[in-house]
N, C-alpha and C positions, 0 to 999 in steps of 0.2 A: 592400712597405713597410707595415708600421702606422701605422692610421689615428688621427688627433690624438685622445686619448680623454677620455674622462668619466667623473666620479665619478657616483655615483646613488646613495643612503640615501634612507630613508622618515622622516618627520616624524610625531609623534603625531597630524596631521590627516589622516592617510592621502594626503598629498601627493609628487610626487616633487620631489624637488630636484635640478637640476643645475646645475652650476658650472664653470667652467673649471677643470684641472687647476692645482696650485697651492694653490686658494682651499682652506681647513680646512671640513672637512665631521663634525659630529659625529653617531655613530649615536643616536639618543634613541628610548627607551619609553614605554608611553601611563603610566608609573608615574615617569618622569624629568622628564617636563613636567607635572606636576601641583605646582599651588604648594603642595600641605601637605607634600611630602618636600623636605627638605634638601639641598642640595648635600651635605653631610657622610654624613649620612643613604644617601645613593644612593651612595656611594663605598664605605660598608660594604655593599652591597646588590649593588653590582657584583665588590667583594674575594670576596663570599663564592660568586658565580656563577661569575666566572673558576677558581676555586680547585677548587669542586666536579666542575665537567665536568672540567679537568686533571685531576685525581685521579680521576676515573671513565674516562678514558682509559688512564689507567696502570696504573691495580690490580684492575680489574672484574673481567679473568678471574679472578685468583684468590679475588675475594672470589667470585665465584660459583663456581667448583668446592669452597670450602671451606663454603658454604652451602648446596652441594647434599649433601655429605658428611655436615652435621649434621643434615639431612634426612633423608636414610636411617638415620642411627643412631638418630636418635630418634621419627622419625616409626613406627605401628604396620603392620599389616598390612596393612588397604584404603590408608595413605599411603604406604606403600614399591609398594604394585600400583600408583596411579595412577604413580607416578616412572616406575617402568620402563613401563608405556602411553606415558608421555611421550616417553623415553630410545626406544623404539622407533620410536615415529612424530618424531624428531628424523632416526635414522638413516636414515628409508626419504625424508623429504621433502631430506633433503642428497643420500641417491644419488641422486634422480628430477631433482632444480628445482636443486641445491647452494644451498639453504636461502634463495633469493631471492625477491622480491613484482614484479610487474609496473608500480605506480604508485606513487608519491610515498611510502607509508608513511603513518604514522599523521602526520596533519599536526600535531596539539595537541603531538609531539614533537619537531617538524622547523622550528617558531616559536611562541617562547611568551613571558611575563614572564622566566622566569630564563636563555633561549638571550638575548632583550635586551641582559639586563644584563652576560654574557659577552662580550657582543659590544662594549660600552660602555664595559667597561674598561680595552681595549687602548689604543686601540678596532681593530675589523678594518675596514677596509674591501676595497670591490670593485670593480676597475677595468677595464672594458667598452675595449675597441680596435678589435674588430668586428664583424661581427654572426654570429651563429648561427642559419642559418634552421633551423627544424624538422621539417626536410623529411628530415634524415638523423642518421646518431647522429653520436659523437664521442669518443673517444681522449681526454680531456686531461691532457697529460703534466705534473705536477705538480713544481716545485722552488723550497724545496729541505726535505729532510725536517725539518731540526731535530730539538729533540728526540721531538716529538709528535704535527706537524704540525695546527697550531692554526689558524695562517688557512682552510684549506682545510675543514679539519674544523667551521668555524662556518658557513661559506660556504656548503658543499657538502652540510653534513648538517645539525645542532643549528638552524643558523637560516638559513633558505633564502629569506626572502622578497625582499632583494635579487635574489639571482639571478633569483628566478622574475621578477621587473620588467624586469630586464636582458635576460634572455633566455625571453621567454615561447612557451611551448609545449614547452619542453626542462626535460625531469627532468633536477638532479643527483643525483649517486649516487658513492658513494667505494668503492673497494675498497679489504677489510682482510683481514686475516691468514686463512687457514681454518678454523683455529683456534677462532677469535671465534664462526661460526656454527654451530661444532660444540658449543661450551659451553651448558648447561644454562643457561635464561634469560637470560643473556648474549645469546644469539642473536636471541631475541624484540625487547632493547631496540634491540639491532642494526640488525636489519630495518625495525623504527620508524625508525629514521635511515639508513636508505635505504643500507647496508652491501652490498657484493657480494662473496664468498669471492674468494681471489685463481685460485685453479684455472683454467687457461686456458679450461678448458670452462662457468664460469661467466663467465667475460670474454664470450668468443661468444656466451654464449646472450645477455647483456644489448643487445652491438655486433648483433646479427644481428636484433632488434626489427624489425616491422614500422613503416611511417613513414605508415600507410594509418591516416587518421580513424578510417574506419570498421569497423576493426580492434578485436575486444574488450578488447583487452589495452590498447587508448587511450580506454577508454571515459570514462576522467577527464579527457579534454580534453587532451590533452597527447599529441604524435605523434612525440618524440624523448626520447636518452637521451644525457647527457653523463658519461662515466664517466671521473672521474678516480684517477690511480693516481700514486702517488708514486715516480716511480721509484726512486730511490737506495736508497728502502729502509732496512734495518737499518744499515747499511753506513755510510751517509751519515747517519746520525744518532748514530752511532761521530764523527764528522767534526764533529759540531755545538755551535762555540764564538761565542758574543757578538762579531760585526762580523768572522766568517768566513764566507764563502761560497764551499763546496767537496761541489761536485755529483759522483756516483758515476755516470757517464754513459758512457762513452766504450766499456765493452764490455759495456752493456746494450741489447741487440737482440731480445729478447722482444716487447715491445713494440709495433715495427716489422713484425715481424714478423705481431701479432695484427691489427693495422691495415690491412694490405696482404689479408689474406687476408679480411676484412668491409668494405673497401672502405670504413671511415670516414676521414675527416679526423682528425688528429692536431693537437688544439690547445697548444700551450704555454703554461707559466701559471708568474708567476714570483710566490712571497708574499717582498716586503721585509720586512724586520724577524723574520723568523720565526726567526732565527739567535738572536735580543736578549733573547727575553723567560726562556729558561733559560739557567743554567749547566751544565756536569757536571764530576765531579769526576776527576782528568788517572786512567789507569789504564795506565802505561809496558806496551811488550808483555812483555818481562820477569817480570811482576808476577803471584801468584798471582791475582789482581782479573780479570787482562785473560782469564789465561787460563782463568776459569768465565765472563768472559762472552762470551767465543768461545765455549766451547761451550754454552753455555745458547742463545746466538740460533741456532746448528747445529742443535740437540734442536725448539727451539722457534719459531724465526723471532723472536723477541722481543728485543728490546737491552735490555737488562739494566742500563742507566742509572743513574747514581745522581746523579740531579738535583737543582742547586742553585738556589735563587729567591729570592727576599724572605721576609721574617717575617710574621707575623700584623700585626706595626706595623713602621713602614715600615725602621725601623731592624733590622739584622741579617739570618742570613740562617734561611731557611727553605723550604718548601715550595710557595711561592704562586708564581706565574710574576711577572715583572717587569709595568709597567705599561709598558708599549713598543708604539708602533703597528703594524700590520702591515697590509701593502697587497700584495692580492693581483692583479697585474695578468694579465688573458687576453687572448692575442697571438690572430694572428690562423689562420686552420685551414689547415694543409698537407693538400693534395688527393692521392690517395695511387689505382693504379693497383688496382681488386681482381684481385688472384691467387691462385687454391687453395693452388701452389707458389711462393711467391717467390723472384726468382734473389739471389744471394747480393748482388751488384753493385748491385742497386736497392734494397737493404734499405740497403746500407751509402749509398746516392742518399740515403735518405729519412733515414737517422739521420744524416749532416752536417747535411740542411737544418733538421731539428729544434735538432742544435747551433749553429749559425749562429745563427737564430731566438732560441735565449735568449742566446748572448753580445749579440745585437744587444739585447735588450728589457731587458736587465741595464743595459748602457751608455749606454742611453736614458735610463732611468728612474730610474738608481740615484741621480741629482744633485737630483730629488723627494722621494725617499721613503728615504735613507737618512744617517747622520750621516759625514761624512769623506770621500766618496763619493768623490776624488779620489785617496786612500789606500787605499781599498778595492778589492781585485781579485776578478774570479771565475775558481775554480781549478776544472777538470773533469779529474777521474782517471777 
């Protein structure tokens, strides 16, 4: 059973707050509690935060391989040597590490004035059900993707200081495409945000972490790693309509699999509202639309989206994501048997109790944190 939970956000006094479930908890920056900015003032400050990381989620790789393009065309002969120095030691540090950092990342990226203000606009918050000692890592199966996966991505990466409150001594870490760490500066900002390639041999290397203090690799204080990963994926973000919830689940066992064989717990995490804050626009299968972007997420792993949101003002439509809450609640950790070879039978043990788990934390919660909630079903393909 999950445990009765609580909200916790941080206050510009460096205070926690808690509150019973229910009670409205707003996330505020030491730049939102200042009496010379404006309410009005900070609602452009937050439009313009939300907007930016959205949009740097979505379009970074290519502005970066088309920035690195222009780079070689125009840069000379010692700037085209250093690229390829770079370009080599990119290729040698992804075969050796798969392009990952051992602690937290560069923290001035991981919570700052403008992750704040993203996070204030939703607002996101973060909803604690258990605890997570840091005594071992963690699996945390993530749903449901939406179009960009925005709660988890403020949560888990952009602005981490809830978590770190919530669950102290446990790095989050999100995995992303391979792609992502393979791209020229792309990857750097990446790894700043605490990014782990999806490559199964990068999963292991993070889940297989030692949980030992006095181990180098924890020299930052911190003796666990919580790695979450979205499951559903591209797939499920194909799937991703305003007050639908339709999880890609049911013949994903990768996963399960990775978990069983590192002996972590597998926590479920379910963000409300993450359906709400885009649209996308319908692409029948039929449709020449549908089918480059089957094949572009084939070629690429990438969903090819063509997202619709709000305006620059509040009226029409545009680019900006809606201004919609999202509450990401973590359930609590299924304890998971290690095995090198997992038998078929106990994998499919552990992927029921994981689905179980979120229909149950769905039908809990969803009469808090979602509008219609009574109307609303969750659909698992």
């Amino acid at each position: 059973m999950l445990e009765p939970p609580v909200e916790y956000l941080k206050n510009s006094e460096s205070e926690i707050l808690k509150k019973p479930m229910g009670t409205s908890i707003a996330a505020t920056s030491n730049v939102a509690s200042s009496p010379c900015v404006s309410d009005s003032f900070r609602g452009y400050l937050q439009t313009f935060a939300a907007g930016l990381y959205l949009n740097l989620f979505m379009y970074l790789p290519f502005i970066a391989w088309f920035f690195t393009a222009f780079l070689m065309i125009y840069f000379g002969f010692l700037g085209r040597t250093l690229l390829f120095i770079y370009f080599a030691y990119i290729y040698y540090d992804h075969k050796t590490t798969h392009s990952t950092i051992h602690g937290n990342g560069l923290m001035f990226f991981r919570d700052n004035f403008l992750t704040d203000l993203a996070r204030e606009y939703y607002p996101v918050k973060l909803v604690k059900t258990a605890e997570l000692p840091p005594n071992r890592n963690y699996l945390v199966a993530c749903f449901p993707h939406g179009v960009i996966s925005t709660g988890i991505a403020v949560n888990m990466s952009i602005n981490i200081r809830s978590w770190l409150e919530l669950f102290p001594g446990v790095r989050p870490k999100l995995v992303t495409l391979d792609m992502y760490l393979r791209t020229p500066f792309l990857r750097d900002l990446g790894r700043s945000w605490g990014f782990v390639a999806s490559a199964k041999e990068a999963i292991m290397r993070q889940l297989n972490k030692s949980n030992d203090p006095h181990h180098p690799h924890n020299s930052d204080g911190f003796t666990s790693n919580a790695l979450g990963i979205v499951i559903g994926g591209a797939q499920e973000a194909f799937d991703s309509r305003p007050g639908k919830y339709i999880l890609t689940l049911k013949q994903r066992m990768g996963f399960v699999k990775i978990a069983i064989q590192t002996g972590c717990p597998i926590v479920p995490s379910f963000s409300f509202g993450e359906v709400d804050i885009l649209d996308q626009l319908d692409s029948p299968s039929n449709t020449l639309l549908k089918k480059f972007q089957v094949l572009f997420k084939r070629v690429t792993g990438i969903a090819p989206i063509i997202a619709i949101g709000r305006g620059f003002i509040r009226q029409g439509l545009g680019v900006l994501p809606f201004r919609k809450p999202i509450v990401q609640v973590v359930g609590a950790p299924i304890d998971v048997k290690k095995t090198a070879e997992p038998d078929p039978k106990y994998v499919d043990e552990i992927h029921q109790k994981v689905i179980d788990s979120v229909n149950e934390m769905f039908e809990k919660y969803k009469y808090k944190y979602i509008e219609n909630p009574e109307s609303t079903k969750l659909i698992i393909n």
